[in-house]
GUSE-662190 format. One record per residue: x, y, z of N, C-alpha, C, O in turn; residue in one letter. Coordinates in steps of 0.2 Angstrom, whole numbers, plus 5000, padded with zeros to 4 digits. Example, Ala and Ser with C-alpha at 12.3 -4.5 7.8 and 13.67 -1.06 7.14 Angstrom:
BEGIN
506649725039506249785039506649845039507149835042a;506449895035506849955036506450005039506750065040s;
//
This chain:
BEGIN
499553924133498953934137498754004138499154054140x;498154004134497954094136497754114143497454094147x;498154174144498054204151497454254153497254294149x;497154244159496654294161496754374160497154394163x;496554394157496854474159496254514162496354564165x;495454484161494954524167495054464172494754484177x;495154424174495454384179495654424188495354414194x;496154474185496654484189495954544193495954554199x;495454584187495054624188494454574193494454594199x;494154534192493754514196494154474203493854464208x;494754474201494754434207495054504214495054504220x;495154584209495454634215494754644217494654654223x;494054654211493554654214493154624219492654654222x;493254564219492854514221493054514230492654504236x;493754534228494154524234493754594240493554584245x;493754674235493454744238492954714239492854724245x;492554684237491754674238491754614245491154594247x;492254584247492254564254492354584259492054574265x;492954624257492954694263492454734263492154734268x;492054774257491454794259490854784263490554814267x;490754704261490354664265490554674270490254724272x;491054654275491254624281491354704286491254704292x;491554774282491454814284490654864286490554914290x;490154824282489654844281489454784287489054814292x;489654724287489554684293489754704302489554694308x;490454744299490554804307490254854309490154874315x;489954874302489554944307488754914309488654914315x;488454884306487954844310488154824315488054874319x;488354774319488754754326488754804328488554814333x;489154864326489354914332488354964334488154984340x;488154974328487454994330487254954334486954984339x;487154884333486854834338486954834343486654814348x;487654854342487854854353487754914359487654924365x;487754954352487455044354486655054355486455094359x;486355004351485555004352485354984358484955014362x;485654924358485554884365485754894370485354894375x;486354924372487054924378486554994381486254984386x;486555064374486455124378485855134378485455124383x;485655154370484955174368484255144371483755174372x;484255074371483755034374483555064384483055074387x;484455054385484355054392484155154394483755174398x;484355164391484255264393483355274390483055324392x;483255224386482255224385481955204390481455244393x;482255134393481855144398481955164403481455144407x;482355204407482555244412481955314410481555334414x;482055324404481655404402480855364402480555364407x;480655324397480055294398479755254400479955254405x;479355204399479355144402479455074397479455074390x;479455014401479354934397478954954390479154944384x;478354964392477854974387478155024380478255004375x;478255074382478555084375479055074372479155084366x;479755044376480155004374480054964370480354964365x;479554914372479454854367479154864361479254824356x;478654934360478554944354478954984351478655004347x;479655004352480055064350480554994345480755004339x;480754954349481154894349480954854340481354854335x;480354844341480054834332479954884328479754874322x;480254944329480255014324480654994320480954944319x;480755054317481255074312481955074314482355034311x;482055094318482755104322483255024325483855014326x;482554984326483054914327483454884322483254894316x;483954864324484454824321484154774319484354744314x;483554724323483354674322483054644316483054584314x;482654724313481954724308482354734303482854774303x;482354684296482554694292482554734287482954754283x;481754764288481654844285481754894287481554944284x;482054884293482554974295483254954290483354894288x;483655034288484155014284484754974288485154934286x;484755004294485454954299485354874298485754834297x;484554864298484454784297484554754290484754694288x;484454804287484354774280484954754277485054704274x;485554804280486254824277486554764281486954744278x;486454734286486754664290486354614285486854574284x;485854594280485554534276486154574269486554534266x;486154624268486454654260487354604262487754574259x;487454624267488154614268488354544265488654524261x;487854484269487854414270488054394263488554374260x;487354444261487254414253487854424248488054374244x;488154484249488854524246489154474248489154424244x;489454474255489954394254489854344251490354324247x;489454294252489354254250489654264241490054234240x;489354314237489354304229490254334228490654334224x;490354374235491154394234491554334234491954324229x;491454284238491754224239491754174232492254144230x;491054164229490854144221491254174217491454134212x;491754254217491754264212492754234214493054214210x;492854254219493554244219493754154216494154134212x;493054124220493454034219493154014212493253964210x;492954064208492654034202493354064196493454044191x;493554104200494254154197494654084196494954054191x;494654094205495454034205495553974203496053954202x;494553944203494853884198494253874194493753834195x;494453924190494053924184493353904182493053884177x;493053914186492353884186491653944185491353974188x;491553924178491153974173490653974178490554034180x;490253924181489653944183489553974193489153974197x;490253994193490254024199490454104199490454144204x;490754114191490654174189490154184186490154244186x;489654164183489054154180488754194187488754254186x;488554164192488154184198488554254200488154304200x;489154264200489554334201489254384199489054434201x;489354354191488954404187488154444188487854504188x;487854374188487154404190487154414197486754444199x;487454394201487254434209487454534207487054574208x;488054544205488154604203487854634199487454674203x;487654624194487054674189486554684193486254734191x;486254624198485554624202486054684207485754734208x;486554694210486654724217486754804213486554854215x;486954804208487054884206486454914204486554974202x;485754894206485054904208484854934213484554984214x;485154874218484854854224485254924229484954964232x;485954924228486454944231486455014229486755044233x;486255054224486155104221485355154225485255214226x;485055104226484355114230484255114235483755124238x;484755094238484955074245485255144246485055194250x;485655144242486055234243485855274245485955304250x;485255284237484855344239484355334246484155384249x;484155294247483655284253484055314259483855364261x;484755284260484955324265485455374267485755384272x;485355414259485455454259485155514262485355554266x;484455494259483755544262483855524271483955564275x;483755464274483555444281484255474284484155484290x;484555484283485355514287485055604286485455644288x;484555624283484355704283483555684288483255734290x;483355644289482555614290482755634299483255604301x;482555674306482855654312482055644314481555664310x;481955624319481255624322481255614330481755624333x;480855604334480655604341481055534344481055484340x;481355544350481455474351481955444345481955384347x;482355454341482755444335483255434341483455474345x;483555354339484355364343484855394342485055394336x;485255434346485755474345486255464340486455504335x;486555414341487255394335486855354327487255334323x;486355354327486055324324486155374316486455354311x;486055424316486355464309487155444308487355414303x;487355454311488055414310488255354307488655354303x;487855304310487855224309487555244301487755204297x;487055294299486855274294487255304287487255294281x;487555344290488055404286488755334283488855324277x;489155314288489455274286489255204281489655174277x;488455174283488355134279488155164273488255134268x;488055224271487855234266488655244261488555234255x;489255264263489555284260490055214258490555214255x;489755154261490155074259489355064256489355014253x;488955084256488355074251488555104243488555064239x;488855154241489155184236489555134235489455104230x;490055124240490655084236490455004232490654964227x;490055004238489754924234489454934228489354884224x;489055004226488454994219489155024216489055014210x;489755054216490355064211490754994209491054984204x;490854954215491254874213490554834209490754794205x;489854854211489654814205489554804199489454754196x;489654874196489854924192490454884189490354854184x;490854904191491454874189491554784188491854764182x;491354734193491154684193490754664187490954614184x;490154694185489754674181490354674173490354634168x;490654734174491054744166491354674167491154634163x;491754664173492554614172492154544171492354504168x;491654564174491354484174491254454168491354404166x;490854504163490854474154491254484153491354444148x;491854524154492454504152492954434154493354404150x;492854424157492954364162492654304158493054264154x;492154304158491554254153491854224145492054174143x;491854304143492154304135492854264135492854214131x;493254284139493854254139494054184140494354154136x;493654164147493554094148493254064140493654024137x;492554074137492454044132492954044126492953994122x;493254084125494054104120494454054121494854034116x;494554024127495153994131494753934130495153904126x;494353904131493953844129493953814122494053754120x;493753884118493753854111494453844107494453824101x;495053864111495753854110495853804112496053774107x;495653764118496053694120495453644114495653584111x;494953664113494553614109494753614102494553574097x;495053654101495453674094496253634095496353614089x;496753634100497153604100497053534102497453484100x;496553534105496553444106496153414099496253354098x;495753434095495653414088495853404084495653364079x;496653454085497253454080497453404082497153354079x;497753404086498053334092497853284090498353254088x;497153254089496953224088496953194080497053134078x;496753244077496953234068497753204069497853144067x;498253224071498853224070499053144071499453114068x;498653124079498953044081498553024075498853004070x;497853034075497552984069498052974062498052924059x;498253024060498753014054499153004058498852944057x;499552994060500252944063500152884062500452834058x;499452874066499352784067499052754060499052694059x;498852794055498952754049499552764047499752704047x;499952804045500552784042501052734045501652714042x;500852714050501252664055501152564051501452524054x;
//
């Protein structure tokens, strides 16, 4: 029986790319709580309802999915989800769930790369009214934004490596079972 040897790679990758996710799913929440609990409440104290509610749809909420806080809570989901594809496609063998691994990865080393540099530049961007911990919140998601377009990186190699292997291992068992086969077949006539 041939053994996985990029296996052991997708399955440590697949594994980092859950903690990244779920890490990247902590700092959202913690912004989330910091938006609402402090920043929201110290707005309206300094200004009023009115400008609250349109400050609330900006850039800065956690809610909008085109601020980077919002965006990097849909990025995470997605991360898990395809991390989860890649460990159970590992563990039982199931091409078409490394198949998806793979292309979620090649698509994420894009996405997660441009994500980067986005918040790279918005952690140097400050403006009026900008919430205080909010450079913060974005400086760490940027730096599990890195990690994630370098595990895609790496993921995308193991995964056609993964691929290659599994198909090697396939055309092995279909080669042993045709011998096998020839082999009864010639027994049962000489019987």
């Amino acid at each position: 029986m041939a053994k996985f040897q990029s296996g052991g790679g997708v399955l440590g990758i697949a594994a980092a790319q859950l903690v990244v996710g779920l890490c990247l799913l902590g700092i959202y929440e913690g912004y989330k709580a910091y938006y609402f609990n402090s920043f929201i409440g110290s707005e309206e104290e300094d200004t009023g309802a009115t400008e609250r509610g349109s400050r609330t749809s900006t850039y800065e909420s956690p809610l909008d999915f085109r601020s980077p806080m919002g965006f990097s809570y849909w990025l995470a989901i997605v991360n898990n989800i395809f991390a989860v594809f890649g460990l159970a496609g590992i563990l039982t063998a199931q091409r078409g769930l490394i198949i998806a691994f793979f292309g979620y990865n090649a698509a994420q080393m894009v996405v997660a790369f441009h994500t980067f540099v986005d918040l790279c530049t918005d952690t140097k961007i400050s403006y009026k009214g900008e919430p205080g911990k909010l450079t913060a919140y974005e400086q760490a998601t940027t730096a599990f934004m890195f990690f994630s377009f370098v595990l895609s990186v790496a993921a995308t190699v193991f995964g056609v490596r993964a691929i290659d292997e599994m198909k090697q291992k396939q055309r092995e068992e279909y080669n042993r079972f045709s011998v096998l086969s020839d082999t009864l077949q010639f027994e049962a006539d000489q019987a």
